[in-house]
DOBA-820663 format. One record per residue (C-alpha): residue number from 1; x, y, z; residue in one letter. Coordinates in Angstrom, 2 decimals, m for minus. Example, Ala and Ser with C-alpha at 12.3 -4.5 7.8 and 13.67 -1.06 7.14 Angstrom:
// residues 2
REC    n       px       py       pz  res
REC    1    12.30    m4.50     7.80    A
REC    2    13.67    m1.06     7.14    S
This chain:
// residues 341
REC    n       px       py       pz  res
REC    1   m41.81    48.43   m23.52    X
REC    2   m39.78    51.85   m25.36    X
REC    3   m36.52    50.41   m26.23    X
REC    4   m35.32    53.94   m24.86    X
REC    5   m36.75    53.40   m21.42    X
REC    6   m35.39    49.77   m21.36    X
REC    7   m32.00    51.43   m21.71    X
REC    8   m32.38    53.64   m19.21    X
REC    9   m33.83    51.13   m16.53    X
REC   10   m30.91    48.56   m17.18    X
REC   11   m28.47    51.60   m16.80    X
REC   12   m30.14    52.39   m13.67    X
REC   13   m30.00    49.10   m12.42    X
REC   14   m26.63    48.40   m13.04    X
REC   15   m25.22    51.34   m11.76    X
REC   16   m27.21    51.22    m8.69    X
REC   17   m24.21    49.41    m6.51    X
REC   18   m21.76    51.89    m7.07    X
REC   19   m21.27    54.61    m4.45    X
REC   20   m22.13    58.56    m5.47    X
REC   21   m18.33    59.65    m5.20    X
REC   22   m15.12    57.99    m6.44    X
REC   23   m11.68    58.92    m6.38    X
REC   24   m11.44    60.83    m3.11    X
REC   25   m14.71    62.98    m4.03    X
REC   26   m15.30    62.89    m7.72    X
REC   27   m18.99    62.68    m8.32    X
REC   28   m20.71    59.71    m9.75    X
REC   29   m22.27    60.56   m13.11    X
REC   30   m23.54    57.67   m14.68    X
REC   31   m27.20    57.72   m13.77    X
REC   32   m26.92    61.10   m15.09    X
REC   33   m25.48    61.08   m18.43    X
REC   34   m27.33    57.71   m19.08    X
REC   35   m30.64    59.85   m19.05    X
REC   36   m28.97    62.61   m20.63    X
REC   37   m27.83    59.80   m23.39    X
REC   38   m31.47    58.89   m23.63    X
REC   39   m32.82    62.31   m24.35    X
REC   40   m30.11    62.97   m26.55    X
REC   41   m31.60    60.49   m29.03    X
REC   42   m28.19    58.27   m28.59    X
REC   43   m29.93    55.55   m26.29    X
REC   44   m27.62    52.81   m28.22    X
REC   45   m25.05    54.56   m26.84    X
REC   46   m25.64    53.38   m22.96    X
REC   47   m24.64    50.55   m23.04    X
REC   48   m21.54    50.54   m24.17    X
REC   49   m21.23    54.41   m22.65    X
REC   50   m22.04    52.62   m19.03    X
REC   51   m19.75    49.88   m19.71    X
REC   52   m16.42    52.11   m19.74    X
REC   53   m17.54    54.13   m16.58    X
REC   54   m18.36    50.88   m14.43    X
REC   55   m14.65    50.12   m13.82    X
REC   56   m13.78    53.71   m12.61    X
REC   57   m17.02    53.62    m9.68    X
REC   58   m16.11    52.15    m6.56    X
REC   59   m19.08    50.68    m4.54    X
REC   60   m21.24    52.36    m2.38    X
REC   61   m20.61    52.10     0.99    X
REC   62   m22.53    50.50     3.90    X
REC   63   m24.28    52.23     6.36    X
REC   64   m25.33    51.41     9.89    X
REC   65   m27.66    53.44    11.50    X
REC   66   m31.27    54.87    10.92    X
REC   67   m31.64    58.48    10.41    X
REC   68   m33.25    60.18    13.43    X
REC   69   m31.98    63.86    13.68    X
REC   70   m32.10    64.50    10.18    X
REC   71   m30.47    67.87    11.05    X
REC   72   m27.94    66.34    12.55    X
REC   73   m27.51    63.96     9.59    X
REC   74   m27.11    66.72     7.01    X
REC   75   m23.45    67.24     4.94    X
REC   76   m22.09    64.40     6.85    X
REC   77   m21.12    61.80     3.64    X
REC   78   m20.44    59.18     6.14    X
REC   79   m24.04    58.59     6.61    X
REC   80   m24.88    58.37     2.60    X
REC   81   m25.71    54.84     2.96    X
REC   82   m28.98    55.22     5.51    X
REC   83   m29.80    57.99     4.04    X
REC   84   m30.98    55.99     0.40    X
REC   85   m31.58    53.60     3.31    X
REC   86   m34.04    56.35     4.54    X
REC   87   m35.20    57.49     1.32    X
REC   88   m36.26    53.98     0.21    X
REC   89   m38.46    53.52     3.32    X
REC   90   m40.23    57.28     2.77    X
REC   91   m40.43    56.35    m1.65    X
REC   92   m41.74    53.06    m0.28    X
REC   93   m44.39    54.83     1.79    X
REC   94   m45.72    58.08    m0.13    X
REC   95   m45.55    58.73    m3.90    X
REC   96   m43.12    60.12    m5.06    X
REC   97   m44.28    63.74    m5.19    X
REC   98   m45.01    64.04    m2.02    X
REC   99   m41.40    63.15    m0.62    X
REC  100   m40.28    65.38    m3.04    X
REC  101   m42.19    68.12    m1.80    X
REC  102   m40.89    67.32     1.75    X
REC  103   m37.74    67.38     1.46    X
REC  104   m36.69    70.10    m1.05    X
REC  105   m37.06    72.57     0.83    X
REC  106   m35.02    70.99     3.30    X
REC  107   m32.11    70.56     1.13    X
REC  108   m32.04    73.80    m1.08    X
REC  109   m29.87    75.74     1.46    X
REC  110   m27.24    72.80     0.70    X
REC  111   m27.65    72.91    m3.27    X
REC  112   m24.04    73.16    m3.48    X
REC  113   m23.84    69.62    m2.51    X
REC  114   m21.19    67.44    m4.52    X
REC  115   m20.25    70.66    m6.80    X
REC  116   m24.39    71.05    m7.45    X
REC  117   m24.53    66.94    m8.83    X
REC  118   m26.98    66.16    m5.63    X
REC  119   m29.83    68.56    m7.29    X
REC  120   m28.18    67.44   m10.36    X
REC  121   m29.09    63.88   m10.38    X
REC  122   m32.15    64.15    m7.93    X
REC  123   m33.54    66.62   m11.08    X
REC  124   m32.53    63.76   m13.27    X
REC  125   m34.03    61.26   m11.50    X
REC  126   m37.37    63.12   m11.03    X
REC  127   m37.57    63.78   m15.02    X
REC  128   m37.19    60.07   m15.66    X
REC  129   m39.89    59.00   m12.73    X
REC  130   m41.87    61.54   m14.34    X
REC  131   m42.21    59.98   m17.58    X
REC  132   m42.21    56.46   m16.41    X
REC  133   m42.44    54.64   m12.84    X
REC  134   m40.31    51.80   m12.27    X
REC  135   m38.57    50.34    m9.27    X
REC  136   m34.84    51.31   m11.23    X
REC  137   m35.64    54.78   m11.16    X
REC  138   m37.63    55.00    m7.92    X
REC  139   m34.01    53.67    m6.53    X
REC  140   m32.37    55.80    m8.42    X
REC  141   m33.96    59.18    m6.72    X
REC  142   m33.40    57.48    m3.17    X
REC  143   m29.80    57.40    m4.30    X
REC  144   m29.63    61.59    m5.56    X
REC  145   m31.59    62.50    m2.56    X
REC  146   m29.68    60.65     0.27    X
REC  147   m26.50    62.24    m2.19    X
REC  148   m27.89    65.88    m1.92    X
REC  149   m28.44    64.86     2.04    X
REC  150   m25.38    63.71     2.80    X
REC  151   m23.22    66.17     0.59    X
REC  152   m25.19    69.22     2.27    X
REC  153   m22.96    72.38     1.84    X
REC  154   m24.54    75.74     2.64    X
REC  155   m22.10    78.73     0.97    X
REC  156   m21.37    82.16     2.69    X
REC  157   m23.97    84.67     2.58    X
REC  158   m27.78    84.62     2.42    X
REC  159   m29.19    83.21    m0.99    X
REC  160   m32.01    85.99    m0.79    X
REC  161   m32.23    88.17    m3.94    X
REC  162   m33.67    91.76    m2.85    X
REC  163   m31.76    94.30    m5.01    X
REC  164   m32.71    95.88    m8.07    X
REC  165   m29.59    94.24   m10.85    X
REC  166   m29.87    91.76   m13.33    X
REC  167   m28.06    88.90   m13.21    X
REC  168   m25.95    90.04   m16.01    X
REC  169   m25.59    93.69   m13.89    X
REC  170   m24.14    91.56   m10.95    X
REC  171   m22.05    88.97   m12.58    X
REC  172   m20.38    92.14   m13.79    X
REC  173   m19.16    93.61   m10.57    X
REC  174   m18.76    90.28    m8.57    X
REC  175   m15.38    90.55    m7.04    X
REC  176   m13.04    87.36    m7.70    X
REC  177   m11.32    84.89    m5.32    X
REC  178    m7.44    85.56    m6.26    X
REC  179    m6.15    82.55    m4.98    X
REC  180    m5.30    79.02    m7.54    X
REC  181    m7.90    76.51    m6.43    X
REC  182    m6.21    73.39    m5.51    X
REC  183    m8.96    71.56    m3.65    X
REC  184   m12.23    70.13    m4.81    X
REC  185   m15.36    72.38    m5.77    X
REC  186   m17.40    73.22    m2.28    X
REC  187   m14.28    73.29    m0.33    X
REC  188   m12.95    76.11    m3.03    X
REC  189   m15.88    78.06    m2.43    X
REC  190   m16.36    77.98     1.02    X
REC  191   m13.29    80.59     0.81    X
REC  192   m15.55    83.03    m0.18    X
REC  193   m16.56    83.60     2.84    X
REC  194   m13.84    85.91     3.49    X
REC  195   m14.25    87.61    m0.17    X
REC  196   m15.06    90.97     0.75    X
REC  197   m18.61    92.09    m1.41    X
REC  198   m19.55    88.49    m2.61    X
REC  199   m22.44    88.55    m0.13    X
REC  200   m24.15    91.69    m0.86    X
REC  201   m23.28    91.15    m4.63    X
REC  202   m25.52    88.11    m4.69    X
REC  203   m28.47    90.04    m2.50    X
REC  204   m28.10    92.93    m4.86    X
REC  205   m30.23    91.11    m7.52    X
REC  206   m33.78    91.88    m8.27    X
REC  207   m35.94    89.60    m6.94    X
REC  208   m37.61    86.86    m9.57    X
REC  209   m40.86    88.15   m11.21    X
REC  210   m41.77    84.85   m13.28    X
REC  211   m39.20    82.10   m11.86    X
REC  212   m39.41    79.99   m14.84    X
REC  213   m38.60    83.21   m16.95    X
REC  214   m35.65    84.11   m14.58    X
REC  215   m34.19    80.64   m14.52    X
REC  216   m34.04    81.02   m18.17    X
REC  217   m32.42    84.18   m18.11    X
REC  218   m29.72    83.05   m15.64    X
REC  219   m29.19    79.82   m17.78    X
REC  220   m28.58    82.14   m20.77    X
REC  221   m25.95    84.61   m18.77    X
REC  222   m23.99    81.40   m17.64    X
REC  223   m24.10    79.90   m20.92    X
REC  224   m22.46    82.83   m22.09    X
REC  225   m19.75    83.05   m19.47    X
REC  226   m19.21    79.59   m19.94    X
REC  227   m18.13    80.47   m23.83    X
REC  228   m16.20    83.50   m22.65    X
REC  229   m14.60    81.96   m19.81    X
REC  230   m14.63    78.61   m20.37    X
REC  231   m11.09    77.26   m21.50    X
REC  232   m10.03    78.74   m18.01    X
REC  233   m11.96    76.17   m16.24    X
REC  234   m14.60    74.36   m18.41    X
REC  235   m15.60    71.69   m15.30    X
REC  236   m16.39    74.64   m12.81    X
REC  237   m17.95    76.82   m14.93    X
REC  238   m20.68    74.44   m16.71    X
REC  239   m22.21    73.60   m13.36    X
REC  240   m23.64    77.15   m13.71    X
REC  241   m25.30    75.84   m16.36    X
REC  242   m26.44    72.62   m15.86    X
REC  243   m27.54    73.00   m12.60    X
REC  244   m29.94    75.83   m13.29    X
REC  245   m31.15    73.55   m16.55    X
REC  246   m31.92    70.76   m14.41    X
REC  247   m33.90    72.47   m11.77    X
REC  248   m35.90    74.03   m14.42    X
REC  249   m36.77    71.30   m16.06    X
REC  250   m38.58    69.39   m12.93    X
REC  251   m39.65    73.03   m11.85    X
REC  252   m43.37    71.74   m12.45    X
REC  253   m42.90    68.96   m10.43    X
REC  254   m42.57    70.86    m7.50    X
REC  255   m45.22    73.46    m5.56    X
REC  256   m45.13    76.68    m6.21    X
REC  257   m44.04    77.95    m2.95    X
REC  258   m40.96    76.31    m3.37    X
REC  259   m39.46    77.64    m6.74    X
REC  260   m38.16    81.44    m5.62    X
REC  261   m35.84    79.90    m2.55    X
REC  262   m34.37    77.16    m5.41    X
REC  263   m34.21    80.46    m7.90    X
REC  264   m31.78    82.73    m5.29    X
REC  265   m29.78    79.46    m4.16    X
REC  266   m29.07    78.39    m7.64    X
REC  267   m27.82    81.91    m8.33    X
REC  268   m25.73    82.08    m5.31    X
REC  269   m24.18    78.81    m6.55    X
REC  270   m23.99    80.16    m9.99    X
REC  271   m22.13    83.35    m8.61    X
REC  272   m20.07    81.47    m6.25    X
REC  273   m18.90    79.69    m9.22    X
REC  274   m17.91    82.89   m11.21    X
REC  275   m16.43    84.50    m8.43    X
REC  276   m14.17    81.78    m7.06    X
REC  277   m12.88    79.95   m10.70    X
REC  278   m12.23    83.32   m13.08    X
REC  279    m9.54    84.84   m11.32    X
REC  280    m6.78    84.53   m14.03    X
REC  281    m9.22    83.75   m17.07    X
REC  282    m8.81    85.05   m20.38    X
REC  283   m12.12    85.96   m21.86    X
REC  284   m12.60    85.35   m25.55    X
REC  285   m15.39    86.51   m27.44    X
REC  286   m18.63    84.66   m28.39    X
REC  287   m18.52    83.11   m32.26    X
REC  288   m20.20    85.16   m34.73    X
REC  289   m20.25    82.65   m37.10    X
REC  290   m23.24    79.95   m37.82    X
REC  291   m23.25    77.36   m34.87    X
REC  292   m23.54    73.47   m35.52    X
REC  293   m27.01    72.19   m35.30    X
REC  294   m28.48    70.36   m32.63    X
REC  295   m28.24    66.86   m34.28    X
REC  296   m24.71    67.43   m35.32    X
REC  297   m23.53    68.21   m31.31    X
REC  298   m25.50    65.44   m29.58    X
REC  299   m23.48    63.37   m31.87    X
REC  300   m20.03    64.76   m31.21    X
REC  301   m21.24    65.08   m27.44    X
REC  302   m22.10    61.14   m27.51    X
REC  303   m18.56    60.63   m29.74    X
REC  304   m16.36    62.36   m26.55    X
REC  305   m17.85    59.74   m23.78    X
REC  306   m17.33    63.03   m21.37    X
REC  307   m19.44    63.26   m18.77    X
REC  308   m19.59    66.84   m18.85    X
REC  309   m19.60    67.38   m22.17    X
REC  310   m22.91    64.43   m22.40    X
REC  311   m24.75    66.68   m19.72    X
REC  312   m23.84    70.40   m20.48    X
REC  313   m25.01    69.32   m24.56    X
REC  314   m28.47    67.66   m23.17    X
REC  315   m28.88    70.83   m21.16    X
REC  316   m27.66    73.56   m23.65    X
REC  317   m29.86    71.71   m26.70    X
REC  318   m33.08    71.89   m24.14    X
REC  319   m32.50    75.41   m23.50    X
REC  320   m32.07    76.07   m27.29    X
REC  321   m35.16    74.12   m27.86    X
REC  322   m37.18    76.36   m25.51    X
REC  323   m35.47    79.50   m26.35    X
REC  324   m33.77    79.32   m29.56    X
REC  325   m31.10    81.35   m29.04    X
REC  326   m28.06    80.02   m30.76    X
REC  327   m26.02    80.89   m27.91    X
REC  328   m26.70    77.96   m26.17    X
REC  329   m25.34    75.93   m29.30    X
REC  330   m22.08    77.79   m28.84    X
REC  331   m22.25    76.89   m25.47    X
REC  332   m22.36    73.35   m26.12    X
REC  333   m19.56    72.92   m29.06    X
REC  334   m17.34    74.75   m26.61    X
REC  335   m18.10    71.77   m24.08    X
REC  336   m17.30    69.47   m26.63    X
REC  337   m14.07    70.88   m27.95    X
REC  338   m13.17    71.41   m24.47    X
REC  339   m13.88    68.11   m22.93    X
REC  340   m13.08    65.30   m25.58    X
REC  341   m13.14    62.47   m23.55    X
């Protein structure tokens, strides 16, 4: 067997007991960042990486009833526990694929769900079933669906892009929450719904032409507001990066018909993010100097043991992979000066 996908397996497998939140709603991040580890070329680093974050997890919780009205069962995290219950039983009946095609759809009008980390880790999940099928990580995308499920949170407005503006266009007249956030994530932006112009801000973007093209495109505008804006609030602000990185990444695991609604809800997240954390922000330019290479920031990313800083440098190094633009390297020293552990 790969060494690399032994590591990632016996991550999987011993993280599996812990519940998807800690600390009063903090989101579990260890399946995450062990794959992120893995594809970061620092697979030595998982074990010792997962034995530090064990003691802060608390377990997950039991559940007690079947899911019937799944409806009904959606954004309610009381019910996390039958929904992996549920998820095993439908992983355990179709392939993989096909459950994933299901139930997308279903839960992209909730991608907000634990600050974005349900799409998150199901996209991590679905990246690491993709390239190898074992019972750890078929477990493992039970637990980030039944996490998206159960943290369902739909954000004010309609996630519909039928304007004629760029992203960049739009990010530039989005009006700002002005009010200090003192809650978690999705509870922060659910105040938007009284910001007057957020909703027809977010509609007033062109539609996608080529999603995969757009994706990258909003990737690359977030990555950039993430360097401007990001000593203001470095945690909010990468999820508008990360998030869109993820879902494009497993975009050809999913049907076609599917990718445009995940497009306009990851930019209403994206927005929702801008709008409600940069209130008071003090924007500093992007570095004109020579970034540091790939190899030398999934090092220091792997050095800080942050979470964040593991993920946004897996994510930013893809993009620059893809894309080459050395903005995305920017992106991800920033998230490693920022967040050092």
């Amino acid at each position: 067997m790969d060494l690399n996908a032994e590591r990632l397996d016996e991550a999987l497998a011993r993280l599996a007991p812990t519940g998807p939140e800690f600390r009063g709603g903090l989101s579990n991040h260890g399946p995450m960042v062990a794959e992120a580890l893995v594809r970061l070329d620092a697979a030595d680093a998982v074990p010792g990486w997962v034995d530090g974050y064990l003691p802060l997890l608390e377990d997950a919780p039991g559940g007690g009833e079947r899911i019937g009205d799944w409806r009904a069962a959606l954004g309610d995290m009381r019910r996390v526990a039958d929904w992996e219950r549920y998820f095993r039983e439908r992983l355990a009946e179709a392939p993989w694929r096909d459950v994933l095609a299901e139930w997308w759809p279903r839960l992209t009008p909730g991608l907000a769900a634990g600050a974005t980390h349900g799409v998150i880790r199901t996209a991590h999940a679905v990246r690491a079933l993709a390239e190898r099928e074992s019972g750890p990580r078929r477990g493992e995308l039970a637990r980030a669906l039944a996490y998206w499920a159960a943290g369902y949170a739909e954000l004010p407005g309609r996630p519909l892009t039928e304007g004629v503006r760029t992203v960049e266009q739009a990010v530039a007249v989005l009006p700002i929450l002005e009010l200090a956030p003192v809650t978690l994530i999705v509870p922060h932006l659910r105040k938007l719904a009284g910001l007057p112009g957020f909703a027809e801000t977010v509609s007033s973007v062109r539609p996608p032409r080529d999603v995969p093209r757009d994706l990258d495109e909003l990737t690359r505008v977030f990555a950039r507001v993430f360097v401007t804006h990001g000593r203001h609030a470095p945690i909010d602000f990468i999820h508008a990066v990360t998030a869109p990185t993820a879902v494009a990444s497993v975009l050809g695991e999913l049907p076609e018909t599917l990718h445009r609604p995940v497009y306009d809800a990851l930019w209403q997240v994206a927005a929702a993010l801008y709008s409600g954390y940069a209130h008071g922000a003090t924007i500093e330019p992007v570095p004109d100097g020579d970034p540091l290479d790939p190899a030398e920031l999934s090092g220091r990313a792997a050095e800080t043991g942050d979470a964040h800083a593991i993920k946004m440098t897996e994510a930013c190094l893809r993009q620059y992979a893809r894309l080459g633009d050395p903005l995305f390297l920017h992106a991800s020293a920033r998230a490693v000066e920022l967040l050092p552990g």
